[in-house]
C-alpha positions in Angstrom: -19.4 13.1 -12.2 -19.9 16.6 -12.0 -21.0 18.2 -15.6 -21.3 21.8 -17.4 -23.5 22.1 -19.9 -22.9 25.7 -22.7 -25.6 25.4 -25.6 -27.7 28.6 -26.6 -30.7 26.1 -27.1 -32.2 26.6 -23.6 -34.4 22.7 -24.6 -31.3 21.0 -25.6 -29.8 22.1 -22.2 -33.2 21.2 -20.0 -32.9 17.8 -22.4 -29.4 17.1 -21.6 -30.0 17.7 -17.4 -32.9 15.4 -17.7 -31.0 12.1 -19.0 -27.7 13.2 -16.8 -29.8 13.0 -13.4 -32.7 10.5 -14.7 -29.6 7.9 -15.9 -27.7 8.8 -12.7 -24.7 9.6 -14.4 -23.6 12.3 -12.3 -25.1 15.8 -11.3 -25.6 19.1 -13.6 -23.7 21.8 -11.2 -24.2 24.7 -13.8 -25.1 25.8 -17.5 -24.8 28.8 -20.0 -26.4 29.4 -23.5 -22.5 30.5 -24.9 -19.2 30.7 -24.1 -18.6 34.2 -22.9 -21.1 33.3 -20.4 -19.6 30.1 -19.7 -15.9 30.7 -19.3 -15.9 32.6 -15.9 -18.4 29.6 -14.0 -16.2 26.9 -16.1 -12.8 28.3 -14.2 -14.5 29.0 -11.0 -16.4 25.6 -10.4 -13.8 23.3 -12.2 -16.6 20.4 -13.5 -15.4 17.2 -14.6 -16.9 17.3 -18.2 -18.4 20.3 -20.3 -20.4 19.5 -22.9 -20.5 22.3 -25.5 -22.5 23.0 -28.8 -20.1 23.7 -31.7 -22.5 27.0 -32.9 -23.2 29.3 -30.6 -22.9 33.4 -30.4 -20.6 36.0 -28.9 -18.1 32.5 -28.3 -18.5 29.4 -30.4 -17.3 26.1 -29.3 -14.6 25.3 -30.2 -13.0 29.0 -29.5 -14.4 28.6 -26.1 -12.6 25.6 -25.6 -9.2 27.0 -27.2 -9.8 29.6 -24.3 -10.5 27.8 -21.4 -7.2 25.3 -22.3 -5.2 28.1 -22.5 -6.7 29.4 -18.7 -5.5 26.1 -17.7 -8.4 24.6 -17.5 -7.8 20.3 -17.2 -11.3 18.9 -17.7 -13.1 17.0 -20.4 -15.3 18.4 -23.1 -17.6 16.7 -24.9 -19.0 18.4 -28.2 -23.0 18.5 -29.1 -23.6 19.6 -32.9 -25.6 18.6 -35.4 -23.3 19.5 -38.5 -20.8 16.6 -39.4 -17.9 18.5 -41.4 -15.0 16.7 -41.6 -12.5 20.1 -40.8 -14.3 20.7 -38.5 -14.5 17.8 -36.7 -10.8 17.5 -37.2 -10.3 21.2 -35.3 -12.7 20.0 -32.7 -10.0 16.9 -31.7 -7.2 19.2 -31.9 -8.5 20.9 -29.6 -8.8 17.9 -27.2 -12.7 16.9 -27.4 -13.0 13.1 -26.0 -16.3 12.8 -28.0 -19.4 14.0 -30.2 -22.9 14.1 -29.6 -25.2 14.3 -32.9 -28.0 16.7 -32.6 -31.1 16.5 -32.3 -30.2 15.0 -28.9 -30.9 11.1 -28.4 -30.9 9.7 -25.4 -29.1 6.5 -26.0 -26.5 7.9 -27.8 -26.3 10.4 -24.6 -26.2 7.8 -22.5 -23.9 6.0 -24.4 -21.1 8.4 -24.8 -20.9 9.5 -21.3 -20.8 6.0 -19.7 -17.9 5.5 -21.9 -16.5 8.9 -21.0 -16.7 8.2 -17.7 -14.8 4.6 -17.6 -12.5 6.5 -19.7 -12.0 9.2 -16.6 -12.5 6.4 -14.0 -9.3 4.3 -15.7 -7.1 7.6 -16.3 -7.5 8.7 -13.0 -6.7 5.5 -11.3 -3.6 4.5 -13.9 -2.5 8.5 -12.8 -3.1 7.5 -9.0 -0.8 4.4 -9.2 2.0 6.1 -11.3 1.6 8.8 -8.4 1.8 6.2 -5.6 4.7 3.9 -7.5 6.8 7.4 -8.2 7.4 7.3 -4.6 9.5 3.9 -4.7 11.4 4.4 -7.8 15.1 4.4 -7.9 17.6 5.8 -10.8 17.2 3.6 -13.6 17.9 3.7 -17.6 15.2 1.5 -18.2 11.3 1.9 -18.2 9.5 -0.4 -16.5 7.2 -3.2 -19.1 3.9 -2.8 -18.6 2.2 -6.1 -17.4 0.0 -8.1 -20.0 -3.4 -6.4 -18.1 -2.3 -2.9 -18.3 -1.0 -3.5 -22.4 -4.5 -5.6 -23.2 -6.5 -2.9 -20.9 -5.2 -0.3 -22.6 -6.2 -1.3 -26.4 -10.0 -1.7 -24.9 -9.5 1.6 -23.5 -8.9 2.4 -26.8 -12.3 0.8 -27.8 -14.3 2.1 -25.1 -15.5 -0.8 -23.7 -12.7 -1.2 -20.3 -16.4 -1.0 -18.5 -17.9 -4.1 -20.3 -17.9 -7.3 -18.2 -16.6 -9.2 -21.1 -13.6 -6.8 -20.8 -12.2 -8.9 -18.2 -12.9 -12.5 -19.5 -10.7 -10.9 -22.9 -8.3 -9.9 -20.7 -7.7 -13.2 -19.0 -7.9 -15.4 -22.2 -4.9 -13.0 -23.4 -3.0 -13.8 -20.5 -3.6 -17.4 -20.6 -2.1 -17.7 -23.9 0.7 -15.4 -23.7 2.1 -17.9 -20.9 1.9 -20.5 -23.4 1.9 -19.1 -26.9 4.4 -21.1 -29.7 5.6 -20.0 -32.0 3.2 -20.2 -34.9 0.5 -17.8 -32.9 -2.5 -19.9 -33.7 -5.2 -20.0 -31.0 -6.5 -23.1 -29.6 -10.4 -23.6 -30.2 -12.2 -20.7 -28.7 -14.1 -23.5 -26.4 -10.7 -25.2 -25.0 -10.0 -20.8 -24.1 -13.8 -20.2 -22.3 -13.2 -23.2 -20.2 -10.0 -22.7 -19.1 -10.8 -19.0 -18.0 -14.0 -20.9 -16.4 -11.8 -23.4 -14.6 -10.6 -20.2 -12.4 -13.5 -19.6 -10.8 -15.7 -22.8 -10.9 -14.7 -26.5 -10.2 -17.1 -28.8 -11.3 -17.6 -29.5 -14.9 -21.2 -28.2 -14.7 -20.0 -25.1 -13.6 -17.2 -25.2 -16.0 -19.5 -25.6 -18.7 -22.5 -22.8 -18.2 -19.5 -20.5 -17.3 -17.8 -21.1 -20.0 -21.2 -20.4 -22.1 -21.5 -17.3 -19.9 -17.8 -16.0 -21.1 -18.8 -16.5 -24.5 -21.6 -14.1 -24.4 -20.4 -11.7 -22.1 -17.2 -11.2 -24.8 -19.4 -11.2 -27.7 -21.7 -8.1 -26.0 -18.2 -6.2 -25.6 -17.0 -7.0 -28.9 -20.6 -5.4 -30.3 -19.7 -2.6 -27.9 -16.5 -1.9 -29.2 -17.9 -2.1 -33.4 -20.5 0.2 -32.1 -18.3 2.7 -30.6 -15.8 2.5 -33.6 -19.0 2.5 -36.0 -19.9 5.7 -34.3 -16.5 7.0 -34.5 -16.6 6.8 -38.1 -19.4 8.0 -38.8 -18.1 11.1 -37.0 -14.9 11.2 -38.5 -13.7 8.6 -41.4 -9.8 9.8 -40.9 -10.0 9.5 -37.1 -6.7 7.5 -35.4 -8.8 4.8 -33.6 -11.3 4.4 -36.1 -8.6 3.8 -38.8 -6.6 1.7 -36.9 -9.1 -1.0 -35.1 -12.0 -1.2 -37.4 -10.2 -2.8 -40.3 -7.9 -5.0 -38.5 -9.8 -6.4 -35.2 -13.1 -6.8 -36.9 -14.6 -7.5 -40.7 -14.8 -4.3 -41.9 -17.8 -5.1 -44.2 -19.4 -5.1 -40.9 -18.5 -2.2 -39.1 -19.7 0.0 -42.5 -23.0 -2.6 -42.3 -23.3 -0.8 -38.8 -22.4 2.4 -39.5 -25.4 2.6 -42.2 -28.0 0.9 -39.5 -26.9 3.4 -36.9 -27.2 6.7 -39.3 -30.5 5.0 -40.3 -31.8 4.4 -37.0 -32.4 0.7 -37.8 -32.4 -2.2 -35.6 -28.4 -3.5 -35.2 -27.7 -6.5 -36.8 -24.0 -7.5 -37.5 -22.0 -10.4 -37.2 -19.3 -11.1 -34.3 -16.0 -12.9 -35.3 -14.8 -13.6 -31.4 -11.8 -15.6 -33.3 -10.4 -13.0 -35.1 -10.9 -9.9 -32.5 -8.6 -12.7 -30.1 -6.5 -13.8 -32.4 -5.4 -9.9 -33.5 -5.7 -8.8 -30.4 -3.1 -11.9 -29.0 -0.9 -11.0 -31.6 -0.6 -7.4 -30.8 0.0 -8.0 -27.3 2.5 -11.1 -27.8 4.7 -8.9 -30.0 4.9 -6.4 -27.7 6.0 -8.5 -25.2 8.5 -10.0 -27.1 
């Protein structure tokens, strides 16, 4: 990934090149202390992601990004600030920002947000690519094409930011096993019968089956942390934002996404609990009606 960096704090910038290239997430190709400075190289060199401080002179952020969108500029911006405000976080997503970065600059959280960034871009570009490639064989037709079971279960991790998590894909193949056979009352089947069956795909004797199937269960329980981190992190961002309101409640116990919100703005050591049974069980449900 190729990234632009615009903050007038010339050690936030050398910071922010540092993790980049040390974490190998992609190279720094060029950086300004404020926007006016910034909007000429931004057209000219086209980077994949800009990440902008909010306060800055001559240009703030946000107008610079109001700017550059009306040049035409496609990219992603990222914004760096240290000053949650609630308007004007809510400007700063109008304006099309895929993510915030608190201030003063952590490298975690840096390292965090841009990986997830990143799968974000990765999965856009590809989903793009094949609507490009199947726009080529369609004929006339009324009627839009259902997405598959994959691409509806990929899409609400997507949401979650966590399409890049190994568990990601043992989720999305428990979802698929049971919408082949759900009934009608929705329940699940023990979570145990579900990791063994998913196992069974790939292994073939019952030792297999069975350290697999332990396998499954922890890879889905390190995404499902991933995804109340993310969302924690949301929130404590932006309380009214659309993801945050929408997932946090229903796909997890929400007593636990505000226990992790208060260890995160802390800085304490994370320690929540994971209810795999009812993250599946929403998540089946979703999909299944949306099937139907």
């Amino acid at each position: 990934m190729r990234y632009f960096i615009v903050d007038d704090d010339r050690a936030s910038r050398a910071m922010l090149t540092q993790i980049i290239e040390d974490s190998q997430l992609g190279t720094v190709i060029g950086e300004a202390a404020n926007g006016e400075e910034a909007f000429t190289q931004i057209l000219v060199m086209h980077p994949d992601f800009v990440l902008i401080d909010l306060l800055m002179p001559k240009m703030d952020g946000l107008a610079t990004i109001a700017r550059l969108r009306e040049s035409h500029y496609d990219g992603k911006f990222i914004m760096i600030s240290q000053i949650i405000n609630k308007d004007m976080v809510a400007q700063a997503y109008e304006k099309g920002i895929e993510f915030f970065i608190h201030k003063p600059i952590n490298k975690v959280e840096v390292e965090m947000v841009l990986r997830k960034t990143e799968e974000q871009y990765r999965l856009k570009s590809s989903l793009s690519a094949i609507r490009e490639s199947l726009s080529n064989f369609e004929t006339p037709s009324t009627q839009q094409p259902k997405k598959s079971i994959r691409d509806q279960v990929l899409s609400i991790l997507n949401d979650m930011g966590i399409v890049g998590e190994a568990g990601s894909e043992d989720i999305t193949k428990m979802i698929e096993l049971l919408i082949i056979d759900k009934q009608k009352n929705m329940l699940l089947p023990p979570l145990k019968e579900l990791y063994e069956r998913v196992a069974k795909q790939t292994k073939i004797t019952p030792d297999e089956v069975m350290k697999e199937s332990k396998s499954i269960e922890q890879r889905i329980r390190r995404a499902i942390l991933a995804a109340m981190t993310n969302l924690a992190n949301l929130g404590l961002i932006d309380y009214t934002n659309s993801e945050f309101e929408y997932y946090a409640p229903r796909y997890f116990d929400f007593t636990e996404i505000r226990k992790l919100m208060n260890q995160i703005k802390n800085n304490e050591e994370r320690k929540v609990k994971i209810n795999i049974k009812k993250f599946i069980q929403v998540l089946f449900t979703d999909i299944a009606n949306k099937s139907n």
